[in-house]
C-alpha positions as CSV (number, residue, x, y, z in Angstrom):
1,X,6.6,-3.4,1.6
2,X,5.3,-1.2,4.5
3,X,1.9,-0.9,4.2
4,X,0.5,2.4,3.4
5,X,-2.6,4.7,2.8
6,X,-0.9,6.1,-0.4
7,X,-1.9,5.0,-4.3
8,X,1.4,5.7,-4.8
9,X,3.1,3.6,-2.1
10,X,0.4,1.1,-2.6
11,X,-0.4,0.6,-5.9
12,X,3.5,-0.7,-6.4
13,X,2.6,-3.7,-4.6
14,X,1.2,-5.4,-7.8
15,X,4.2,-6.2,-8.8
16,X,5.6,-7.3,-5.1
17,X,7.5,-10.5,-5.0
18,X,8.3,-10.7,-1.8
19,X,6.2,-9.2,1.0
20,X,6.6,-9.2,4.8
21,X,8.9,-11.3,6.6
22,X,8.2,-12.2,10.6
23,X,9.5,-10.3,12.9
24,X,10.6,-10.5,16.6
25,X,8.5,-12.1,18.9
26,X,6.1,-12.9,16.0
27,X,8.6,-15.2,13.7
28,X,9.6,-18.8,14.0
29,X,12.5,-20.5,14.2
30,X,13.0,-24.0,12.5
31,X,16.3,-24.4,13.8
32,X,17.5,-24.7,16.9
33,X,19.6,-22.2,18.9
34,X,22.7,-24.1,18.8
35,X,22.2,-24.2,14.8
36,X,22.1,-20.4,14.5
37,X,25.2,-19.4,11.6
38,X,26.0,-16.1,12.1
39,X,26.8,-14.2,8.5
40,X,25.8,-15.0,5.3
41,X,24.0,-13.1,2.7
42,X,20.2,-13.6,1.5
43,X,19.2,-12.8,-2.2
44,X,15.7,-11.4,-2.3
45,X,14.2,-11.4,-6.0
46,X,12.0,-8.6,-6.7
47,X,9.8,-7.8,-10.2
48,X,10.2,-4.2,-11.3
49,X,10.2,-3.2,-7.9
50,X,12.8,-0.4,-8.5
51,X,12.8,2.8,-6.0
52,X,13.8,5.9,-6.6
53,X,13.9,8.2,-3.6
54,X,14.9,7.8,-0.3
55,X,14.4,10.9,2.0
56,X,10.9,9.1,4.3
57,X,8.8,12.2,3.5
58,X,8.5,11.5,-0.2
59,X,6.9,14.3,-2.4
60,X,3.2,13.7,-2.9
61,X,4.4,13.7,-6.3
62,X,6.8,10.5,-6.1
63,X,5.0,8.0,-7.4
64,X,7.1,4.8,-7.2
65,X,5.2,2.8,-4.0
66,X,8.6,0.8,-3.7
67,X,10.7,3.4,-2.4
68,X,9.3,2.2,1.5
69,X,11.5,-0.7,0.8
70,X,14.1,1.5,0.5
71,X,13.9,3.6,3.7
72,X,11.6,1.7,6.0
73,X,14.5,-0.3,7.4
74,X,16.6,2.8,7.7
75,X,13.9,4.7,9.5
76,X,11.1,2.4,10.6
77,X,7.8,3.8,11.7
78,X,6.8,5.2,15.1
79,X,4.0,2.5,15.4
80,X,4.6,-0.9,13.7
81,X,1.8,-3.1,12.5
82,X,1.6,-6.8,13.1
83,X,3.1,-9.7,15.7
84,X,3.5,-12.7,13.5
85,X,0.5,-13.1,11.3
86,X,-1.5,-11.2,14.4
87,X,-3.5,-8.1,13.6
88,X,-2.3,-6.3,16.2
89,X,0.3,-3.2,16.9
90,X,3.3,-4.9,17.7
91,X,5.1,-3.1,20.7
92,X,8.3,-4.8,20.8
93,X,9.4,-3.7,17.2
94,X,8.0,-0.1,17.5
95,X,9.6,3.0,18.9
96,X,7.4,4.1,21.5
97,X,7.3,3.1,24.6
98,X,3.4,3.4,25.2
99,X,0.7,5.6,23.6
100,X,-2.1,6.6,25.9
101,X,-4.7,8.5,25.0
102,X,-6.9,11.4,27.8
103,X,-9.3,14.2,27.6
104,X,-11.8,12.6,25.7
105,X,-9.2,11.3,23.3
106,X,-8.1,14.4,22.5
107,X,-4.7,14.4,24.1
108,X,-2.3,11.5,22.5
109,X,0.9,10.9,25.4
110,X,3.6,9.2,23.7
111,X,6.4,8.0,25.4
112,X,9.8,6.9,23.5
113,X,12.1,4.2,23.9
114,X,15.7,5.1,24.8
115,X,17.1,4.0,21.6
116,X,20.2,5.8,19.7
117,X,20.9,6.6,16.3
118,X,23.3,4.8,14.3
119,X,25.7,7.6,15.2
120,X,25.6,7.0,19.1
121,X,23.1,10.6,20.0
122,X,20.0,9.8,21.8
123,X,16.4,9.2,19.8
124,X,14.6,12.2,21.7
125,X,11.4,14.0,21.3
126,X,12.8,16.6,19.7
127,X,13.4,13.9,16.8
128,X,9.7,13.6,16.8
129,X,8.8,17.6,16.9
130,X,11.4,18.0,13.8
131,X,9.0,15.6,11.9
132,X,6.5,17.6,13.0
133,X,7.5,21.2,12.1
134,X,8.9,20.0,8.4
135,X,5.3,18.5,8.1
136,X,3.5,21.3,9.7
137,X,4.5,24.0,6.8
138,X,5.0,21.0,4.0
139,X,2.3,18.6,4.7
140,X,0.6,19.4,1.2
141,X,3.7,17.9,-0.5
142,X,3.7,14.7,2.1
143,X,2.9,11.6,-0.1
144,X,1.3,10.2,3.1
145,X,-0.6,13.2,3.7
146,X,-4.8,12.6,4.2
147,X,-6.8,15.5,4.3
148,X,-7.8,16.8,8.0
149,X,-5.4,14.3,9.6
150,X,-2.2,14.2,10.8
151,X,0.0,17.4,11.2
152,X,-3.1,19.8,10.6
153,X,-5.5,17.7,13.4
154,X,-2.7,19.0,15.9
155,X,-3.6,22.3,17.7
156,X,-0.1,21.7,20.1
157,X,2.8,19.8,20.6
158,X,4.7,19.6,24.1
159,X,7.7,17.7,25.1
160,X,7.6,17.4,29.2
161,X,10.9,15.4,28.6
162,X,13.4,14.3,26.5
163,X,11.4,10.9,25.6
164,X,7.9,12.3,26.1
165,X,5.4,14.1,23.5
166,X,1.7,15.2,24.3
167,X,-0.4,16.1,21.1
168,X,-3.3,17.9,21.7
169,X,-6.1,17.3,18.7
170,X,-8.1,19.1,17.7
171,X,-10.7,16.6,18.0
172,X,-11.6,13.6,19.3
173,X,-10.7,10.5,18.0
174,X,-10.9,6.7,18.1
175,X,-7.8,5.7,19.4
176,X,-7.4,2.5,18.0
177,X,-8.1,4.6,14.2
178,X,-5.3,7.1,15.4
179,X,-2.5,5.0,16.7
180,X,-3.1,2.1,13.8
181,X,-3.8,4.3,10.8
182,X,-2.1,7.9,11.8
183,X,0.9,7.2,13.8
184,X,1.9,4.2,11.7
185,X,2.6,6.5,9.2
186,X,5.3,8.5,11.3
187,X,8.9,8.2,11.5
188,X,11.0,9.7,13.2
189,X,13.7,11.4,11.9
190,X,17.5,12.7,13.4
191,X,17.3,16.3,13.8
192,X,20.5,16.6,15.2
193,X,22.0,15.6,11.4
194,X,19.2,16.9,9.2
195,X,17.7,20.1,10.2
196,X,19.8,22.0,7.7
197,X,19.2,24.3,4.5
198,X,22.2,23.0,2.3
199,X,25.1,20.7,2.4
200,X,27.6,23.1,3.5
201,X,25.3,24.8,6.5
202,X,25.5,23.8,9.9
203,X,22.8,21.5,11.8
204,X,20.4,24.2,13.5
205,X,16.7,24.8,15.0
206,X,15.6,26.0,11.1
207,X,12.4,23.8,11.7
208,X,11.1,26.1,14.5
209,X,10.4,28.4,12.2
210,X,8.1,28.0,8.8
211,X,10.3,29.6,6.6
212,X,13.4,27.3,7.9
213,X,11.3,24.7,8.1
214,X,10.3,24.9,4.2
215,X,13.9,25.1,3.5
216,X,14.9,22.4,5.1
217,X,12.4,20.1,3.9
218,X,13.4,21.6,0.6
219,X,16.5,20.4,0.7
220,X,16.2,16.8,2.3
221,X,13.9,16.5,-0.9
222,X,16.2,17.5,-3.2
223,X,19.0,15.2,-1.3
224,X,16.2,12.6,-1.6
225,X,15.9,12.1,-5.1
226,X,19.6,12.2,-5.9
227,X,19.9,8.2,-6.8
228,X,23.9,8.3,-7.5
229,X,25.0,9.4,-3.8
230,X,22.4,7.4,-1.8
231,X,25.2,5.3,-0.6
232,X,27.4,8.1,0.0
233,X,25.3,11.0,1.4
234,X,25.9,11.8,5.0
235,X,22.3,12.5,5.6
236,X,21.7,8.7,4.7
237,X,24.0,7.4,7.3
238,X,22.5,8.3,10.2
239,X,19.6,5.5,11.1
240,X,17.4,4.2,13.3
241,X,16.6,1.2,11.8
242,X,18.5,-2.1,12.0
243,X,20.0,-2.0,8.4
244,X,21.9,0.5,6.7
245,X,22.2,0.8,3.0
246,X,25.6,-0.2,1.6
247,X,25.0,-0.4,-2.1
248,X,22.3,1.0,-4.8
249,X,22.6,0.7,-8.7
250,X,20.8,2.8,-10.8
251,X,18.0,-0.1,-12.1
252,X,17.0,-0.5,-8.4
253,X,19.0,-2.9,-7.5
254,X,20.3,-2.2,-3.7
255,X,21.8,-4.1,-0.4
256,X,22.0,-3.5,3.1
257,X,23.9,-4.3,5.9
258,X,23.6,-4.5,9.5
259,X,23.6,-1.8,11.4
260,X,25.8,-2.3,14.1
261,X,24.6,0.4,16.7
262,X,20.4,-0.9,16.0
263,X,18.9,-0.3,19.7
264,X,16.1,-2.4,18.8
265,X,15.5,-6.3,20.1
266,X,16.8,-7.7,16.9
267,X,20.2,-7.3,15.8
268,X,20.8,-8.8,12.1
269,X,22.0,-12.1,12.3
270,X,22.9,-12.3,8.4
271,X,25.6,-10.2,6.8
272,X,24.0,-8.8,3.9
273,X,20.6,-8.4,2.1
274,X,20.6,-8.0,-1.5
275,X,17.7,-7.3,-3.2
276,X,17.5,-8.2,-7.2
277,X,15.7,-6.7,-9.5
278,X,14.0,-8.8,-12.8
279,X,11.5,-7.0,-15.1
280,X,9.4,-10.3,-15.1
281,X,8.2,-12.7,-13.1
282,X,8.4,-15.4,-15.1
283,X,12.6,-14.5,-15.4
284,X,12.7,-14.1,-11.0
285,X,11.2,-18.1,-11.3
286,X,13.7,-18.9,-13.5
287,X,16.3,-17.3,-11.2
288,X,14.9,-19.7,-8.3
289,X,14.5,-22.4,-10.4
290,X,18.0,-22.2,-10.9
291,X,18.9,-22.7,-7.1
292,X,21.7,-20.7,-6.5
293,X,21.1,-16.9,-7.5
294,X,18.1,-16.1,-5.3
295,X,17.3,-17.1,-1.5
296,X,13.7,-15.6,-1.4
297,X,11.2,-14.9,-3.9
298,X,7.8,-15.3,-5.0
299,X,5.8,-18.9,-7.2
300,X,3.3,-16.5,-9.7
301,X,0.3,-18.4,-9.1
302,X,-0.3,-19.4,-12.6
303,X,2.9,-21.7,-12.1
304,X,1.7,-23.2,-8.8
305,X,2.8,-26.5,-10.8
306,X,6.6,-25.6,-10.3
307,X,6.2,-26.1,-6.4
308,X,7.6,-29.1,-6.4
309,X,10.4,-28.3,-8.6
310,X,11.0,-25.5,-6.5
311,X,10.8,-28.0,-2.9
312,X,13.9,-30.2,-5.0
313,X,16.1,-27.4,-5.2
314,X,15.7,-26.7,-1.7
315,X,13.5,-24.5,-1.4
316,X,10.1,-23.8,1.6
317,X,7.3,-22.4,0.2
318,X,4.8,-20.4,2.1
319,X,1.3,-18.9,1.7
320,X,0.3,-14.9,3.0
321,X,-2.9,-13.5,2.4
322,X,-3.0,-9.9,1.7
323,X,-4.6,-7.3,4.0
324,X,-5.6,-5.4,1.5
325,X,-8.3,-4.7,-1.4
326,X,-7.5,-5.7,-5.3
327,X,-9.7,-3.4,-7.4
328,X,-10.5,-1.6,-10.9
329,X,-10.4,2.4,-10.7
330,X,-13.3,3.8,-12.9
331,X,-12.3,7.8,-13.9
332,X,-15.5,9.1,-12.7
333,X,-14.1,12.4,-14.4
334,X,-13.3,11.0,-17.5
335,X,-14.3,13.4,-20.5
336,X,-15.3,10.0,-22.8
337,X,-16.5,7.4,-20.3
338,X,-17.1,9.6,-16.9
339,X,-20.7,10.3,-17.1
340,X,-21.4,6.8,-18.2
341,X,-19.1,5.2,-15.3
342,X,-20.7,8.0,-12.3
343,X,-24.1,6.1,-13.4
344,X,-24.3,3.3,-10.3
345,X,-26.3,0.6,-12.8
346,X,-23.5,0.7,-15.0
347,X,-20.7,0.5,-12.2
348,X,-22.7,-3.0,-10.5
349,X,-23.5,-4.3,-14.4
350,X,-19.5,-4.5,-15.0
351,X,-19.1,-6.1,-11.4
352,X,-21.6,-8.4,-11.7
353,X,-20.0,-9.5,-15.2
354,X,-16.6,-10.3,-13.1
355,X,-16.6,-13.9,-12.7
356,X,-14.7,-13.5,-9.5
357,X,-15.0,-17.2,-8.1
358,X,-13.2,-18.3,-11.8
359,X,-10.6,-16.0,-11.0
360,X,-9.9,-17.0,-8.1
361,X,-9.8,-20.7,-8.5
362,X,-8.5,-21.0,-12.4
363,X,-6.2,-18.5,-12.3
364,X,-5.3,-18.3,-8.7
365,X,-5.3,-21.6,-7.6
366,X,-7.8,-20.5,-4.7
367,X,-5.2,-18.4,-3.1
368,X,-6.9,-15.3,-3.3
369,X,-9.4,-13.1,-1.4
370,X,-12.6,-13.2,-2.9
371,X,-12.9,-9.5,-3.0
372,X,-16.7,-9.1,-1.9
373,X,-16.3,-5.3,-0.9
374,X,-13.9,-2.5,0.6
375,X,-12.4,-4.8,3.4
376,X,-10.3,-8.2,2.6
377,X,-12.4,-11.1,4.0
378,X,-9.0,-13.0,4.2
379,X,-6.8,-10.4,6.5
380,X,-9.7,-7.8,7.6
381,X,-10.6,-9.8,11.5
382,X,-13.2,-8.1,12.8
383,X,-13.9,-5.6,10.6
384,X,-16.0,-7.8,7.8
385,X,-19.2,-7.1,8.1
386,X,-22.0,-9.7,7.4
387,X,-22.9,-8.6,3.8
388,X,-18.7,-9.2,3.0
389,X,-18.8,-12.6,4.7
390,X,-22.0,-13.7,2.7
391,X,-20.2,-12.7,-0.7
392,X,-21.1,-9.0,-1.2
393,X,-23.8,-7.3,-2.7
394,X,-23.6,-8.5,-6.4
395,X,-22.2,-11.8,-7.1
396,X,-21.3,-13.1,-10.9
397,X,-24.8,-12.4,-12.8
398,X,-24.5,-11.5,-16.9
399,X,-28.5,-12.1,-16.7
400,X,-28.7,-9.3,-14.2
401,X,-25.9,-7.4,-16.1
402,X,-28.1,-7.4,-19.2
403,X,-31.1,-6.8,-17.6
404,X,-29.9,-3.5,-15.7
405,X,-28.4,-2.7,-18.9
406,X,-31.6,-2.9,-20.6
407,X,-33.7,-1.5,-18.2
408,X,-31.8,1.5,-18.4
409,X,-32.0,2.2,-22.5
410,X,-29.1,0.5,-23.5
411,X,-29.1,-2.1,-26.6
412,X,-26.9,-5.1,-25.4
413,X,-25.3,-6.7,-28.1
414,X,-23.7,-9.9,-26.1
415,X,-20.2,-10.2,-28.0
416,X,-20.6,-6.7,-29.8
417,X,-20.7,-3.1,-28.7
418,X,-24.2,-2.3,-26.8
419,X,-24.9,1.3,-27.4
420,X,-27.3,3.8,-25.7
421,X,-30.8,3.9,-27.2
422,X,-32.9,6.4,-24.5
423,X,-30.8,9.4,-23.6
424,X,-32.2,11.2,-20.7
425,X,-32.4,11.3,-17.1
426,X,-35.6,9.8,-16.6
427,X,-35.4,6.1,-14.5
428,X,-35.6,4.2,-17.4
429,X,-33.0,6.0,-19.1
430,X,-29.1,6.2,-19.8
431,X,-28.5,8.9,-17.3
432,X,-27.1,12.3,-17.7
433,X,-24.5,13.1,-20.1
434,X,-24.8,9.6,-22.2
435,X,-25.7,10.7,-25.7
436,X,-28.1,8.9,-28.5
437,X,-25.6,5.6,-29.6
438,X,-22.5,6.0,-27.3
439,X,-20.7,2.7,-26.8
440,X,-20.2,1.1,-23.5
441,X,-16.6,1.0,-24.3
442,X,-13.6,0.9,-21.9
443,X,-9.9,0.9,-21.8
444,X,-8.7,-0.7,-19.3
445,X,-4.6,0.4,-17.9
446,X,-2.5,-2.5,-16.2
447,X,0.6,-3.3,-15.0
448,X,2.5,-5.4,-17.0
449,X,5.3,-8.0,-16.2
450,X,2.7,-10.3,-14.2
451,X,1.6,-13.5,-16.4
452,X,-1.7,-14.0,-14.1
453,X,-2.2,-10.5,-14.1
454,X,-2.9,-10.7,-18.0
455,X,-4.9,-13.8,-17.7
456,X,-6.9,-11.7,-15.1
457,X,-7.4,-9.0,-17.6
458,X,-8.2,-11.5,-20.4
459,X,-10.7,-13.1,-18.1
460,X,-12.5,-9.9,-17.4
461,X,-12.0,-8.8,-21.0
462,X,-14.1,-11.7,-22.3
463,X,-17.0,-12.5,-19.4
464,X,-17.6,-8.5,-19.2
465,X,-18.1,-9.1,-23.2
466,X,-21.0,-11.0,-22.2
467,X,-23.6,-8.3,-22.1
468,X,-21.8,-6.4,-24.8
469,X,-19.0,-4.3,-22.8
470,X,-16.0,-4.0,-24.6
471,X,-13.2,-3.6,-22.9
472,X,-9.5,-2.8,-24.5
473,X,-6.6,-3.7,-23.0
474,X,-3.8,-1.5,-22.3
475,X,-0.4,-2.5,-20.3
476,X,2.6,-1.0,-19.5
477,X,5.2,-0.7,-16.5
478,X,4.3,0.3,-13.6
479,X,5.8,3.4,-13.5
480,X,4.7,4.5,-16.8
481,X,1.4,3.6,-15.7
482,X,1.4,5.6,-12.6
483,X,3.4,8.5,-14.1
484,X,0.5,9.1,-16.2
485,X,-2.8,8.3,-14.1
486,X,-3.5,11.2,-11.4
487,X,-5.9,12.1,-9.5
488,X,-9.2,13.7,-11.4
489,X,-12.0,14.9,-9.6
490,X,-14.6,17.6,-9.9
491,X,-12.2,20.7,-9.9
492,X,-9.1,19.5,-11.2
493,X,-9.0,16.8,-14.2
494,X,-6.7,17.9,-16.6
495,X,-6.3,15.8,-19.9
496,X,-2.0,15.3,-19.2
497,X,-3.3,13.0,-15.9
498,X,-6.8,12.0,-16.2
499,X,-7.4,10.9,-19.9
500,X,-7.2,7.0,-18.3
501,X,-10.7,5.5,-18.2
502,X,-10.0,2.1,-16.2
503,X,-7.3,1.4,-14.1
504,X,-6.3,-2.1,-12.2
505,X,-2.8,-1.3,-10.1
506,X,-3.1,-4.2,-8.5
507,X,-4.4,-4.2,-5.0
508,X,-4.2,-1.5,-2.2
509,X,-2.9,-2.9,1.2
510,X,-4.7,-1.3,4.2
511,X,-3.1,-0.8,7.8
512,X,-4.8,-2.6,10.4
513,X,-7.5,-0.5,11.0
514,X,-9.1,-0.6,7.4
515,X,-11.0,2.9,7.3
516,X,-11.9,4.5,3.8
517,X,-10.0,7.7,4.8
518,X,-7.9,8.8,1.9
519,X,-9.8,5.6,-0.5
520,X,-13.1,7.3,-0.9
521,X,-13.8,10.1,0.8
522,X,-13.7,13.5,-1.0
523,X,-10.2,14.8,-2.3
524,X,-8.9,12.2,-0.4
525,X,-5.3,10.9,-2.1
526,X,-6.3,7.4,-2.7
527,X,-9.3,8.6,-4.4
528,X,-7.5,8.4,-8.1
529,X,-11.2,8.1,-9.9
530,X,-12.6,11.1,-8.0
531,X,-15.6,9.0,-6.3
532,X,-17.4,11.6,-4.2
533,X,-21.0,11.8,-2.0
534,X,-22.0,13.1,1.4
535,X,-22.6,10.6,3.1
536,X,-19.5,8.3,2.3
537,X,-17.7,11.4,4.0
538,X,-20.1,11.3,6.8
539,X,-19.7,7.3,7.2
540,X,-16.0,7.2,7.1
541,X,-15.8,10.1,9.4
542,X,-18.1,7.8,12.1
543,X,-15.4,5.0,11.9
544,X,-12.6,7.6,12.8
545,X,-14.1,9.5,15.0
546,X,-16.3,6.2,17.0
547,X,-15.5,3.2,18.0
548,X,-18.1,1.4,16.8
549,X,-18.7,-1.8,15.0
550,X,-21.4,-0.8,13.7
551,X,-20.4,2.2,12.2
552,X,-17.9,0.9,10.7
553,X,-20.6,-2.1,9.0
554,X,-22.5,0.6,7.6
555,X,-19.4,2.2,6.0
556,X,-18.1,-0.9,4.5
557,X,-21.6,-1.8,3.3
558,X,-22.5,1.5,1.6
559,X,-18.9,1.3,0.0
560,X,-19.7,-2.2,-1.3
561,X,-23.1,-1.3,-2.6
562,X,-21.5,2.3,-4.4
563,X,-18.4,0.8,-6.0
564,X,-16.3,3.5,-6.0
565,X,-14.1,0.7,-7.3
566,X,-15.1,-2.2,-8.9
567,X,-13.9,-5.6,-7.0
568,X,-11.6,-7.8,-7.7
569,X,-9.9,-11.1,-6.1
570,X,-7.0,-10.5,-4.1
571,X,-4.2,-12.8,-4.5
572,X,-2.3,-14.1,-2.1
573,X,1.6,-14.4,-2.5
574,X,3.5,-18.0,-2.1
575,X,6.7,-17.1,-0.9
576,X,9.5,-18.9,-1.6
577,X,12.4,-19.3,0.7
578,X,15.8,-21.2,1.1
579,X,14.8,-24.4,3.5
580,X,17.9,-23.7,5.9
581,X,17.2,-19.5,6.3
582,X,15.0,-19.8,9.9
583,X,13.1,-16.7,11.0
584,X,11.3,-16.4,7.4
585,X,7.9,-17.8,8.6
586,X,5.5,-17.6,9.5
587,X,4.7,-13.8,7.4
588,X,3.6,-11.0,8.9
589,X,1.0,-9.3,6.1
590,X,0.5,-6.6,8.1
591,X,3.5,-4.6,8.4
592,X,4.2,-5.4,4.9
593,X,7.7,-4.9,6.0
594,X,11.0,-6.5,4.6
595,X,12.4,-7.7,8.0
596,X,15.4,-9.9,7.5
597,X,17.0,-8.9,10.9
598,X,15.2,-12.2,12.4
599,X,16.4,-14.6,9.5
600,X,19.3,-16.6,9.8
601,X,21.1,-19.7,8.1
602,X,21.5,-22.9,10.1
603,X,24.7,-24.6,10.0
């Protein structure tokens, strides 16, 4: 799953069963050349992972995170993330040729590769200026769209040449912020089959204008949603990417094939990639367990003891830490629960009553990020600050719990319900807008079909009971959950989307530079609970705008300390993969990319 800013894209990933496979110069090989079977298809197992749109400028509405399964290896992104399990951009797999970066760092020169479409015409820069005119006029309906960034930060767009674009910002930026977490969320797109208004009109230049340009990206929408001719569309045909789709079934299951015109450096070895879909993951083990429906999948870490049942059917298994941050979403706008969760004391009494080290090792098996703060300590490289790599700011404490608790009015019944005693605002009180009695009382909203997600749960359910937080537990699938959770915030929290209290999707993936923009900044996208303050604004602007380390410590700290989100461990994913497919490992977990163009069968 590409990796991306959006709680919609991202959220999906807790119920991921596969995750990035290594690509070009960045995979392995356990067979030799001579050993290389050409053909063959691979059966990937996937857990409710079931996309439902396939246009690459989803509606900021859409919100199944799976659909960049779907389209990311039809139209792959202008900068790809990761060489091998390197945190790096990885130039040989993206489509530009180089990025540089003048005037301050307010002029971004991007040079393509002369690669084709699937249909033989050239990938130009007009490809690129199409994305950008259907953004331009439509970027509040872009799912990956983050306030102030990327189209509205443009003040112009040249093309000197045919393979050449110039963007001229409208500020200054750091460069390795732009190209790693702005431009790796472009694609490009073929205007020569797309830019129309209908089915039946003629490709034009509608773009260039706003009022084409709404109607085009009206109508790729509309095209985009249309499940039943996503095989047989026209629009869908023409790709860039080294797979092309060949089948999709209505429950989500859907295979590709090699595209036989891909410009890139790897051209699909195996025949066919047919992704599965199982509504639990205890049914995709039984699946692999079998030894003959599914090639790669995932071992749920609560059934780490099936590894070597799994190694006698034939079977590799892998580890890959997750770049990204596992967390519960307080609703700070919550009409029941909001003014008690906005209250900081409460927000680090319930983290410090996560026993986060249990979790990690009992239910886990140790494969998890610790979850210490906003940046993975597993997957973040240079980015963890000091405070992160010494555990975070408030470790497993119910004595400090309690005593916040008390110290702030609040009668703890450990086991029970505590309730607020001192209303007020003064320092030793509840805080504004707790009344006399409330209950410190939460739901919590998960997704279900994960066995050690609900131990998880149940673990934080009883050790938060500990200083008398009660927590109820509510689970559904995923897409129910996220079809009802929205975004709630000072100005906008209707009851329809923002009646959730506490929500755990699972874990958010970051790109390789792991900024709070769009996480926890105000009206940002990823900002479901509504967390909002000055200087959180201020400090994530530093870490876009800078380059420096220390900057970007003092946002990651003040995050840590604020808990817009309360941490969690981050699991890591075993995959599990047939012993004679080569290319699989070792994982890239930073493109978050399905990249079976470099696997192969040995004969």
């Amino acid at each position: 799953m590409r990796i991306t800013r959006r709680l919609a894209a991202t959220a999906a990933t807790l119920t991921l069963v596969v995750a990035a496979a290594a690509c070009g110069n960045g995979g392995s090989s356990t067979g030799s050349a001579g050993s290389v079977k050409r053909g063959g298809a691979v059966t990937v197992a996937w857990v409710a992972a079931t996309p439902n749109f396939i246009f690459p400028l989803a509606p900021a509405t859409n919100t199944d995170g799976f659909n960049e399964n779907l389209d990311n290896p039809l139209w792959p992104v202008l900068v790809y993330a990761g060489d091998g399990a390197k945190s790096v951009v990885n130039p040989q797999e993206s489509l530009y040729s180089s990025i540089k970066y003048s005037n301050g760092n307010k002029r971004v020169t991007i040079v393509l590769k002369p690669w084709n479409w699937s249909d033989g015409k050239p990938i130009t820069s007009r490809d690129f200026t199409f994305v950008y005119n259907l953004l331009k006029t439509n970027y509040q309906n872009w799912v990956d769209f983050l306030p102030g960034l990327f189209p509205v930060d443009v003040a112009s767009v040249s093309t000197p040449d045919v393979h050449t674009v110039v963007l001229n910002l409208t500020r200054s930026y750091n460069p390795a912020f732009y190209t790693e977490d702005v431009l790796s969320f472009v694609p490009l797109m073929p205007q020569h089959a797309w830019d129309k208004t209908s089915a039946s009109s003629p490709v034009g230049n509608y773009d260039e204008t706003a009022a084409g340009s709404k109607a085009v990206y009206a109508f790729l929408q509309k095209e985009g949603g249309q499940m039943s001719t996503f095989t047989t569309n026209p629009l869908w045909k023409v790709v860039d990417g080294p797979w092309t789709l060949s089948s999709f079934q209505s429950g989500g299951a859907y295979s590709f094939v090699p595209n036989k015109h891909y410009s890139g450096p790897d051209k699909p070895i195996v025949s066919k990639v047919i992704n599965a879909q199982f509504t639990t993951d205890t049914a995709a083990l039984d699946a692999l367990r079998s030894g003959s429906t599914v090639d790669v999948g995932n071992l749920p870490l609560n059934d780490i003891k099936q590894e070597a049942v799994l190694k006698s059917e034939g079977y590799s298994i892998t580890p890959q830490p997750i770049p990204g941050v596992a967390e519960i979403v307080p609703n700070f706008y919550n009409a029941s629960v909001g003014p008690i969760v906005r209250q900081l004391y409460v927000r680090q009494a319930l983290e410090e009553l996560i026993n986060r080290p249990q979790i990690v090792s009992k239910i886990y098996g140790g494969y998890a990020d610790p979850g210490n703060g906003p940046v993975p300590l597993l997957a973040g490289g240079p980015w963890v600050s000091p405070l992160e790599k010494a555990g975070g700011p408030y470790p497993y404490s119910p004595s400090n719990a309690t005593a916040l608790l008390t110290a702030h009015g609040w009668k703890v019944v450990p086991n029970g319900t505590s309730t607020c005693q001192r209303p007020g605002t003064g320092a030793s009180d509840c805080g504004a807008g707790i009344t006399a009695g409330e209950p410190l009382s939460f739901q919590l909203a998960y997704s279900s079909g994960i066995a050690s997600t609900d131990e998880q749960e149940a673990a934080i359910q009883s050790s938060e009971a500990q200083a008398g937080v009660k927590i109820s537990l509510k689970s559904e699938p995923f897409n129910s959950l996220i079809a009802t959770v929205g975004v709630c915030s000072a100005s906008s929290h209707p009851t329809s989307t923002c009646g959730w209290q506490l929500v755990d999707y699972g874990y958010d993936p970051y790109p390789l530079y792991p900024a709070g923009d769009g996480f926890f900044n105000t009206g940002g996208f990823n900002n479901q609970g509504g967390y909002s303050t000055p200087e959180m604004n201020s400090l994530i602007n530093a870490t876009e705008f800078g380059s420096s380390t220390s900057a970007f410590f003092a946002y990651e700290d003040y995050a840590a300390r604020q808990l817009p989100w309360l941490w969690l461990p981050d699991q890591s994913f075993l995959q599990v993969y047939k012993s004679d497919l080569h290319g699989y490992a070792p994982l890239n977990p930073f493109s978050g990319g399905l990249n079976p163009e470099v696997w192969y069968y040995s004969s």
